[in-house]
TORKE-568601 format. One record per residue: residue in three letters; y, x, z of N, C-alpha, C, O in turn. Coordinates in steps of 0.1 Angstrom, whole numbers, plus 5000, padded with zeros to 4 digits. Atoms other than C-alpha are relative to their C-alpha. Layout:
<recs>
ALAYXZYXZYXZYXZ...
</recs>
This chain:
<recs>
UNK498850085000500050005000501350095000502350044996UNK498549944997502650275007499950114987500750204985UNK499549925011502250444977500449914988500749954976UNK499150095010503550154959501550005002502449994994UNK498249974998506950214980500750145001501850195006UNK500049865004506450544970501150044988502150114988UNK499750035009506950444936501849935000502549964991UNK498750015003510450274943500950074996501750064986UNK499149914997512150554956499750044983500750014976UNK500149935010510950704925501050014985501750094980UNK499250065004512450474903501650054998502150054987UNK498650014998515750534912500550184997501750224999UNK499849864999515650924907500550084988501150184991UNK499349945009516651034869500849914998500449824990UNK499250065003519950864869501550065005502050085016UNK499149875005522751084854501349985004501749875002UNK498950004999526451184866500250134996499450214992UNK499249895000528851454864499850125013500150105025UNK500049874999528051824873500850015014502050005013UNK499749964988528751884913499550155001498550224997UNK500149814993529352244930499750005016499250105021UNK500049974994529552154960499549895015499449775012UNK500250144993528751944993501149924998502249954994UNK498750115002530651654992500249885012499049845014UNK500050124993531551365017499849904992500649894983UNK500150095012530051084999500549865007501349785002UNK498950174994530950765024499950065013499350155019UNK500050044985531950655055500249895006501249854999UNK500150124994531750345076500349995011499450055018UNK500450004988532750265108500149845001501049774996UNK500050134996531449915124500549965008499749945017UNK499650044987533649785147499349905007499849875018UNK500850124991530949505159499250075010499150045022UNK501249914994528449805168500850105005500250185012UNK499849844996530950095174499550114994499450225000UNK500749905007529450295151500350034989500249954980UNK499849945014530750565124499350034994498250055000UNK501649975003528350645101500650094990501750064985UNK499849895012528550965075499050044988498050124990UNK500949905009526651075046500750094988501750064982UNK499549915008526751425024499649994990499049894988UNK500850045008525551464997499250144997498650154987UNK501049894996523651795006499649985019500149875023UNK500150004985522451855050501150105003501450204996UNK499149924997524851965067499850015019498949945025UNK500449974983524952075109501449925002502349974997UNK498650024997527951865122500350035013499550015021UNK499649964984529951985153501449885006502549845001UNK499050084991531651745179500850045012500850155017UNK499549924985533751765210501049884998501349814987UNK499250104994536151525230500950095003500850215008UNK498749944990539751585238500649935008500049835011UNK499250134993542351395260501550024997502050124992UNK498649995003545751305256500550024986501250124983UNK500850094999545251145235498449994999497850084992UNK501649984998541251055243499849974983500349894976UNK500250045015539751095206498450114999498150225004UNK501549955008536351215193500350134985500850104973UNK499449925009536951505172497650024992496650044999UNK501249965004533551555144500450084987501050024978UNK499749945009533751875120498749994990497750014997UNK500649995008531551855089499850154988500250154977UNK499449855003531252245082499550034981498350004978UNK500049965015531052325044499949884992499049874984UNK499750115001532051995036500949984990501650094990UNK499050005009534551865005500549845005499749765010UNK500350145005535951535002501349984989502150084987UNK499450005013538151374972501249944998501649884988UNK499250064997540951274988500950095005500550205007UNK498849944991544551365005499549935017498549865020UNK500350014987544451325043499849835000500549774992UNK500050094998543350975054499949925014499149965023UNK499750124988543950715081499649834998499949754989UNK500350124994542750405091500349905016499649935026UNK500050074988543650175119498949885007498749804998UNK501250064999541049975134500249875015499449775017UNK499750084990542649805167498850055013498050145014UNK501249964991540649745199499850165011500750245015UNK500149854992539150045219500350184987500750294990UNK499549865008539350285184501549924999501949815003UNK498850045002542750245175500350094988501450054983UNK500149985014542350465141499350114999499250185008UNK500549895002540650705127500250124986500350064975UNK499049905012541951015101498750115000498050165009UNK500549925007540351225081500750144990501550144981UNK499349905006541351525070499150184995497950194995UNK501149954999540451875063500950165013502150215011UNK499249864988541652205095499550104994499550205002UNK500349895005540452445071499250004986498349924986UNK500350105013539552445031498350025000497850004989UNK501550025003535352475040499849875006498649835004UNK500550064982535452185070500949884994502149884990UNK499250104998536251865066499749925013498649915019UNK499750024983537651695101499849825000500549744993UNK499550144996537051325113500850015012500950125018UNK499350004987539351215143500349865004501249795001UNK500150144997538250905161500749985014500249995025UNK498950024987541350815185499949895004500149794997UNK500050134990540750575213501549945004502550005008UNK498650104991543450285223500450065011499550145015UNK499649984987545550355254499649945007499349825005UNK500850044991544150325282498050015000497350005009UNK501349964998540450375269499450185003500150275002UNK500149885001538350685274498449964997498049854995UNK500950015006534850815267499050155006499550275003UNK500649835003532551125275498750004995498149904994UNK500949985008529851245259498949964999498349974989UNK500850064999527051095277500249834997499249754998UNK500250095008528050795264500449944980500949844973UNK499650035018528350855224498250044996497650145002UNK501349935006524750895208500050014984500149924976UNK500249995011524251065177498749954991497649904995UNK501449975009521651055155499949994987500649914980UNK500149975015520451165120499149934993498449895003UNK501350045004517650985097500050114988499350114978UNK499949875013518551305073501250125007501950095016UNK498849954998520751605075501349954992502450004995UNK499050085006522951385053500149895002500049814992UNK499950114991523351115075499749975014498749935019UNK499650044988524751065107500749885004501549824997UNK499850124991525350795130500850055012500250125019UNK499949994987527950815159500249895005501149834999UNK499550094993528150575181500149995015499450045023UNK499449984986530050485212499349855010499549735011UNK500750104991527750325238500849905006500549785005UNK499350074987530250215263501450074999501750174993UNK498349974998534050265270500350035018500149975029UNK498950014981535850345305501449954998502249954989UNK498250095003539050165311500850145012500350185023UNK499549844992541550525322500949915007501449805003UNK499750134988542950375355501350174997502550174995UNK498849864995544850765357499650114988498650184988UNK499949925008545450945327500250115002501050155010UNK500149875002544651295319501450104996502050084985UNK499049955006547551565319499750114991498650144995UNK500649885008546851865292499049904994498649784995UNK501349965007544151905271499150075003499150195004UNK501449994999540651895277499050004989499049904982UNK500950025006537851985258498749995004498250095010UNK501349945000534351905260499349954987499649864980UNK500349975013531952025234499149885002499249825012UNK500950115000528951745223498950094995499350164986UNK501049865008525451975215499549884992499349774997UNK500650065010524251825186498750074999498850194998UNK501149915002520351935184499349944983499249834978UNK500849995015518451985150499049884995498749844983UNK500950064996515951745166500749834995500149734995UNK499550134998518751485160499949924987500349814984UNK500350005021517951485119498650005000498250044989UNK501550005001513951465127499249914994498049924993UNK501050165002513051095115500649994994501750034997UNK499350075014514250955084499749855007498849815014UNK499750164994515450575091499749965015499949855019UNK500450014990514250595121498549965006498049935017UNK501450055001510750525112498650104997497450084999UNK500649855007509350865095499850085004500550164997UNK499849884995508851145113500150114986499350104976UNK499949905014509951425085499250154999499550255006UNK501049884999507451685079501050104993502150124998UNK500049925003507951955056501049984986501049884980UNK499250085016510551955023498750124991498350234992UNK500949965008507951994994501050134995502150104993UNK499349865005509352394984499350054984500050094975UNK500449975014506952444954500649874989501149914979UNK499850085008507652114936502150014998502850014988UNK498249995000511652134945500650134992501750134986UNK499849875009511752484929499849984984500650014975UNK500250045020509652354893501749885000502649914992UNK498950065005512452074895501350034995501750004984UNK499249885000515352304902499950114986500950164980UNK500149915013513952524871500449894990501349904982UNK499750095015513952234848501249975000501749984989UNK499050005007517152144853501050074998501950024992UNK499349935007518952434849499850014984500650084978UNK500149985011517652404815500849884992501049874980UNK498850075005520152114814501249935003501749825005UNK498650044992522952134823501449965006502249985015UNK499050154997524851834818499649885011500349795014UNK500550084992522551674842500150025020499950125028UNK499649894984523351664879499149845011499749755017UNK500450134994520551394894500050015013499950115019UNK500449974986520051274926498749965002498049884995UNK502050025003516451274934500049995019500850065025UNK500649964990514751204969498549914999498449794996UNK501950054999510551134974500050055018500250155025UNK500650024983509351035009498749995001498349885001UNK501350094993505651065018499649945013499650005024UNK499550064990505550825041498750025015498950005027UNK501149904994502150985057500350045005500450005017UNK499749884997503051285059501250015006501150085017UNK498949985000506751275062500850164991501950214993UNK499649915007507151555036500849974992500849854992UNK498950055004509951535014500150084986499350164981UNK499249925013512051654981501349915000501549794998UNK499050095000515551594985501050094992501050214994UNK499449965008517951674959501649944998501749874987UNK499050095001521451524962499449885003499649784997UNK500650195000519451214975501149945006500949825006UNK499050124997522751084990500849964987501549864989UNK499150015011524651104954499949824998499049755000UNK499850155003526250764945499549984988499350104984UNK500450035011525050644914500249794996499949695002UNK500150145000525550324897499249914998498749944987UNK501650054992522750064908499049974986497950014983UNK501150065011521849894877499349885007499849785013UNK500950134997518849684883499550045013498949965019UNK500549994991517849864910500349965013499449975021UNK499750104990520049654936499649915001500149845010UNK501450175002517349344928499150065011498949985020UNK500749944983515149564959500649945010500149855016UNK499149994985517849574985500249755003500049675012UNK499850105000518749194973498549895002498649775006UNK501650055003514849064970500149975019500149865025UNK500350004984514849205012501349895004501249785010UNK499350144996517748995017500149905004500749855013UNK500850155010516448695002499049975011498949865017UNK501250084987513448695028500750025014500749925021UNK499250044991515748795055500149895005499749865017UNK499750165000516948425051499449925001499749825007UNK501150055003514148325044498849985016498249885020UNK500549964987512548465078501149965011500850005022UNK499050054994515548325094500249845004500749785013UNK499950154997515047965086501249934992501449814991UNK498750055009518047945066500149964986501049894980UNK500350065014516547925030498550005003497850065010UNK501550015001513247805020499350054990500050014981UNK500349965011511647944995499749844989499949874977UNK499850095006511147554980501549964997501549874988UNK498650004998515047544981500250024983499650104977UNK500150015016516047464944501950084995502950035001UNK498949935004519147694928500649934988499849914979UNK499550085012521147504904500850154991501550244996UNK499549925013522047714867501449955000501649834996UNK498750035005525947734867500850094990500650214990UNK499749905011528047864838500350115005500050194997UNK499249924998529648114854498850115007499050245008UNK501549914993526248274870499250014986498150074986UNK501349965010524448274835500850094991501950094986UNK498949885006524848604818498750024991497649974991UNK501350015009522948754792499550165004499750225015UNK500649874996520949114787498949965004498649845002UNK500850044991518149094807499349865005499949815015UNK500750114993515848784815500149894987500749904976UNK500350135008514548434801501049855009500849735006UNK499250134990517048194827500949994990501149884985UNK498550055011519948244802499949874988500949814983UNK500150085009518348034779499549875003498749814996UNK500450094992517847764801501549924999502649974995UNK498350055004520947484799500549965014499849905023UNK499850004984523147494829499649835005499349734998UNK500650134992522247224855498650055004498150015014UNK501550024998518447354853500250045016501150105021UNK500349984988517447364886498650125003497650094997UNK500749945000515147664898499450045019500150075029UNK500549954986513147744930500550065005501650084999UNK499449874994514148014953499150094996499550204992UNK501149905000510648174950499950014986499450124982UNK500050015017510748094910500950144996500750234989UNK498749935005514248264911499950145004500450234998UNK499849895001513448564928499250104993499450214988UNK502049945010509748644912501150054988501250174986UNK499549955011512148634878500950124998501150194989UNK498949865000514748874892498950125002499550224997UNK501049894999511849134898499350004991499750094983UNK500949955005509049114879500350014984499550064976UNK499449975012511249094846501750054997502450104989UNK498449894998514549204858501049874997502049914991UNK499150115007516348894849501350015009501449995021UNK498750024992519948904856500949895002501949895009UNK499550154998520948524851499449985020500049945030UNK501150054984518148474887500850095009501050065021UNK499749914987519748794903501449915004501849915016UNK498749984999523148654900500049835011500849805020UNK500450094992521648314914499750025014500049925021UNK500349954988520548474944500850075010500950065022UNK498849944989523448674955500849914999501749975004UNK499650144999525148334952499849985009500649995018UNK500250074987522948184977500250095012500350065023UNK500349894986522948475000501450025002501750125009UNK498549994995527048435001501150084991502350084991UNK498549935004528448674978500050155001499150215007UNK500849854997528549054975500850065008500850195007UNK499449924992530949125000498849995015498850085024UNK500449984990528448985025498550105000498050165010UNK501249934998525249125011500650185003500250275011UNK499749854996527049465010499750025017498750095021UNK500250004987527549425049498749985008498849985020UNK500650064998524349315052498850174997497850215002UNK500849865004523149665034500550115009499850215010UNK499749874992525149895059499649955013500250005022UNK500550024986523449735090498850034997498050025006UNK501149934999520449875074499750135000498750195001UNK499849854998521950215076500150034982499950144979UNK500149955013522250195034501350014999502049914997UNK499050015003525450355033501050034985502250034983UNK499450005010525750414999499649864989499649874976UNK500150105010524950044986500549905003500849865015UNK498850065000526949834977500249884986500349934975UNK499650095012527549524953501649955004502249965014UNK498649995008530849454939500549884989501649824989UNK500050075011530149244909498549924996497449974999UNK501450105006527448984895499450104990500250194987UNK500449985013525249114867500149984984500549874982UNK500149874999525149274843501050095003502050064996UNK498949964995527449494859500450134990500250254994UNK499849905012528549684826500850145006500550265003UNK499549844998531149924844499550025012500350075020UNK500249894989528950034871500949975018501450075023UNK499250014994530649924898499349985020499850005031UNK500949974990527349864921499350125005498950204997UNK500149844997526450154936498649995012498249905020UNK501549974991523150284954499850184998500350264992UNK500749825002521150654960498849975000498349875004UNK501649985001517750744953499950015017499349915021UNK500449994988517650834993500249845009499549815018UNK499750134992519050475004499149904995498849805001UNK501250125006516350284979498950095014498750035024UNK501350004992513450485000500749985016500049905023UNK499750074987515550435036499049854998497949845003UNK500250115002514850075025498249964997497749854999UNK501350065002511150095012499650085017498750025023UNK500349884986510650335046500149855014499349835024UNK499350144987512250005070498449904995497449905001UNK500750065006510149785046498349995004497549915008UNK501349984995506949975050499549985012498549915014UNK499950024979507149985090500249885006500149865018UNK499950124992507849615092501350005010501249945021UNK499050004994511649705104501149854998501749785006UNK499450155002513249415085499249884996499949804990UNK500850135005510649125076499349975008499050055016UNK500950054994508548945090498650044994498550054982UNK501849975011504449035079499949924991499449964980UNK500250085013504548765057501149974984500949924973UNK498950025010507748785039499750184997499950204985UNK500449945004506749135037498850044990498650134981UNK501349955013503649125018500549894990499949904979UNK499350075016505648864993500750125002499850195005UNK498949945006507949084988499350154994499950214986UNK501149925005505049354981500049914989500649954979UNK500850045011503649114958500449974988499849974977UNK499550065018506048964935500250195000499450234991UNK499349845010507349404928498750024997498550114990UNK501249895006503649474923499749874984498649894979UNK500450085008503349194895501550044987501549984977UNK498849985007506649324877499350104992498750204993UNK500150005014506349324840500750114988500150164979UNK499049905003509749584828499450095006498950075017UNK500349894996508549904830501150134990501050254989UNK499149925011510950064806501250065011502250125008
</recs>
């Protein structure tokens, strides 16, 4: 069974951009529901923390780090009160997560943690209310241990990175080198690996019909849609490219389990576009993808989404078969549907 979600990740792995030199910051997120920033690179990187006071703020350096911007700021209200990005030196780029007046924080209550070296998690357990503010500047450091990047999604223990297969790949494509893919393979066994730019953004294609399929039972395992639940064909959701719904005349009415089978096992993009309909919309399924820790996916636009605008990584499709396989988001039974209609899928091109 798990070498079928083997096969996803796989999927998602020769799909071409522009020529990178160097690490990069590829996103960031912070949840203000959960308190939690979240980072990914697009190589491993070691990050270093430490607390100051006056103002109380979370200082995290990202050491050989780029990102593609002028300094940035965000205000966020609440116990953060904004957070800035910048870089204190041209290898290092700086986050600086400044607490409201009157909050504070120390270090036994922030917990890190990695499901890669290119991707961390901080977040702030608990808050103190500062009754007597601090005079000067204090620092304490936060040890970040190695151990804190040991499990992918939180479900994997990470064995070994495959070194002979990452080397033949590595050879091949210097022999082209317009190509700059992002590749990552999980055995989910073993926990051995090949990561190659696996956080690189890329634009989704069809491969956002996975992330949206787990959704779908989500809801489904929730009580909120039935899989009997009938989707009405409206003009503005029927598109062409891809699939046999387009040729259907609006009004048809279609199952939920009709509609998702078609978004999978032939890719149909009239049924995908029906589905992220019911499921609200793609600002919520996005949100819906970074509470799975997918921080590079992202919908945007209905299907077909000609300029790209959906975005996903080869590393965030296997996070997701990795949750999937472990029974982190489904129920057992909406899990083995959701096994079943991708193993019955027809597009193989």
């Amino acid at each position: 069974m798990k070498s079928h979600l083997l096969a996803i990740g796989l999927s998602s792995l020769v799909i071409v951009a522009g020529q990178a030199k160097a690490s990069q910051l590829q996103s960031w997120y912070y949840d203000s529901s959960q308190n939690q920033l979240d980072l990914t690179t697009t190589s491993g990187i070691e990050p270093k923390a430490f607390l100051l006071d006056n103002p109380n703020r979370l200082v995290i350096d990202l050491p050989g780090t780029n990102f593609n911007s002028d300094t940035v700021k965000r205000s966020f209200g609440k116990a953060v009160k904004e957070i800035r990005l910048g870089k204190p030196d041209s290898q290092t780029t700086r986050f600086v997560v400044e607490l409201a007046p009157g909050y504070d924080v120390t270090s036994q209550n922030i917990s890190i943690k990695g499901d890669s070296r290119s991707h961390w998690s901080f977040k702030f357990n608990s808050f103190n209310r500062q009754n007597n503010p601090i005079v000067g500047e204090n620092r304490e450091d936060i040890a970040i241990r190695s151990t804190d990047a040991s499990t992918f999604a939180g479900v994997v223990n990470l064995g070994q990175e495959m070194a002979g297969i990452t080397s033949q790949i590595r050879t091949l494509l210097a022999s082209y080198k317009s190509l700059n893919p992002g590749i990552f393979f999980l055995d989910l066994d073993t926990g051995n690996y090949i990561d190659i730019n696996g956080e690189k953004r890329f634009a989704a294609a069809s491969t956002i019909k996975f992330p949206l399929l787990v959704a779908l039972f989500q809801e489904i395992d929730a009580g909120r849609i039935k899989l009997t639940d009938k989707l009405v064909m409206r003009r503005d959701l029927k598109v062409g490219e891809s699939g046999i719904m387009q040729y259907k005349p609006i009004g048809t009415k279609f199952s939920v389990l009709e509609t998702a089978t078609l978004m999978m096992t032939i890719s149909d993009n009239t049924a995908t576009n029906l589905v992220l309909d019911r499921l609200g919309g793609a600002a919520k399924v996005s949100q819906r993808f970074r509470s799975w820790g997918l921080q590079n996916t992202a919908m945007r636009n209905l299907l077909p989404d000609i300029g790209g605008t959906n975005t996903t990584s080869s590393k965030d499709l296997v996070r997701l078969a990795a949750l999937v396989s472990n029974n982190r988001l489904l129920s057992p039974t909406s899990r083995n549907q959701v096994l079943g209609i991708m193993r019955r899928v027809k597009t193989n091109s």
